[in-house]
C-alpha positions as CSV (number, residue, x, y, z in Angstrom):
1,X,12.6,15.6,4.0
2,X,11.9,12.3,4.1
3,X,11.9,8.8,6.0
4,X,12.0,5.3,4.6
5,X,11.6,1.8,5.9
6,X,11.9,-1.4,4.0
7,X,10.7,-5.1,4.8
8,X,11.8,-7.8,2.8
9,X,10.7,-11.7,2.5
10,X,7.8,-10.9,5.1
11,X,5.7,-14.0,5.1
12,X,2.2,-12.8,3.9
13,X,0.9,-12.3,0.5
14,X,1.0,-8.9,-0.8
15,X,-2.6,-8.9,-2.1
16,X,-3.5,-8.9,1.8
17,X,-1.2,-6.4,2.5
18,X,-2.1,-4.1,0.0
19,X,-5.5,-4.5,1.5
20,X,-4.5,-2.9,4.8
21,X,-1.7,-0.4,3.1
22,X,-4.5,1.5,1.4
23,X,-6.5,2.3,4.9
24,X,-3.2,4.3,5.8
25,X,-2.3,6.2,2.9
26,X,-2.2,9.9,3.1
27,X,-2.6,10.2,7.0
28,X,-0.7,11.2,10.0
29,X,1.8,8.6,11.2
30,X,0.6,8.6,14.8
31,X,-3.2,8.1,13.5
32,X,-1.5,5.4,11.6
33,X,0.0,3.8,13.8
34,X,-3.5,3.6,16.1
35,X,-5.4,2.5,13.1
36,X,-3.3,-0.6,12.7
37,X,-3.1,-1.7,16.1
38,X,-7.3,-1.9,15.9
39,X,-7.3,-3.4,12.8
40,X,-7.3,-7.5,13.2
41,X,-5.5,-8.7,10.1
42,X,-2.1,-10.1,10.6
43,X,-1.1,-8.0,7.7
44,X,-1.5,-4.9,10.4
45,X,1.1,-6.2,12.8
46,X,3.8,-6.3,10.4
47,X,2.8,-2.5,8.4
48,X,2.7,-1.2,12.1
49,X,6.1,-2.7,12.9
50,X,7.6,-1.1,9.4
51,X,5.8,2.5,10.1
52,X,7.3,2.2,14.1
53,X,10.5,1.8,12.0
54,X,10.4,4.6,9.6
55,X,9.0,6.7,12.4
56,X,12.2,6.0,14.3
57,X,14.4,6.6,11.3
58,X,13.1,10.3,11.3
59,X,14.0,10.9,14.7
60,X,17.4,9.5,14.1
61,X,17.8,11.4,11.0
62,X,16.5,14.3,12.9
63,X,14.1,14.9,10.3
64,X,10.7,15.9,11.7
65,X,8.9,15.5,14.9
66,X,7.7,11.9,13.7
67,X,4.2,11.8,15.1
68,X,3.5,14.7,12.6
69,X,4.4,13.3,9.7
70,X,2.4,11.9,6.9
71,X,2.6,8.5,4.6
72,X,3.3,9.7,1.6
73,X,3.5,6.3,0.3
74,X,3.5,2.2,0.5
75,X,4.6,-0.3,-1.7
76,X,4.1,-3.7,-1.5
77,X,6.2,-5.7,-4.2
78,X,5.9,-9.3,-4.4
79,X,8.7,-11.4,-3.6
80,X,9.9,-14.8,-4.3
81,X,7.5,-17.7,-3.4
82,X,8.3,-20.6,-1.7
83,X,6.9,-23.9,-3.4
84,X,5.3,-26.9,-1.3
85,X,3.9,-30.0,-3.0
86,X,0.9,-31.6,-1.4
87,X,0.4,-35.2,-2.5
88,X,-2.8,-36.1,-4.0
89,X,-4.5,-39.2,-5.0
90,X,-3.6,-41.9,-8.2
91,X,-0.1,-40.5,-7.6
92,X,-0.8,-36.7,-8.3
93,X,0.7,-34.0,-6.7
94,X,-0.7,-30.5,-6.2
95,X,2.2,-27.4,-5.6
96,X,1.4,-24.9,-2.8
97,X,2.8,-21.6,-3.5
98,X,3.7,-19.8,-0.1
99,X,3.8,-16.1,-1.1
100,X,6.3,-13.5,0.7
101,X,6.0,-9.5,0.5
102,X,8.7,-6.7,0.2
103,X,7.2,-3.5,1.9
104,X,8.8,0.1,1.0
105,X,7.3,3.0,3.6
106,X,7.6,6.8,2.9
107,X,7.1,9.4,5.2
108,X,7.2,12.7,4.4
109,X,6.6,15.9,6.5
């Protein structure tokens, strides 16, 4: 069986999420979970909050002992960007693209 957790509009780019989602593929969700809270990106603190979710899921579901159970697999999609313009000189302006994530977790036993 599995467990699945889903994060939407989180506000980091998904190029630096995907940078700490590849550390955790394939392993335990308790080792997981201890390898995020180490890690110091702020990416790590929102994948760790996601996994504590899909952990609980299983336990609600009645799935699977949860600490036991592997991540099969994380997606991080890009969402919708929110657009900022930054004024610049002889009347310019300069757009600032502030990037959010959408996060799917699988865990499987």
């Amino acid at each position: 069986m599995e467990s699945k957790a889903i994060l939407r509009y989180a506000r980091v780019t998904p190029r630096k999420l995907r940078r700490v989602t590849t550390l955790i593929k394939g392993k335990k969700a308790g080792d997981a979970l201890v390898n995020l809270k180490l890690l110091p990106h702020k990416g790590a603190q929102i994948v760790a909050k996601v996994l504590k979710s899909a952990m609980a899921n299983a336990e609600q579901k009645k799935v699977a002992d949860p600490d036991s159970m592997k991540v099969k697999n994380v997606l991080v999609d890009q969402g919708p960007s929110m657009k900022r313009m930054l004024t610049r000189s002889m009347g310019r302006a300069d757009t600032i693209r502030k990037r959010t994530s959408h996060i799917t977790l699988l865990l499987e036993e």
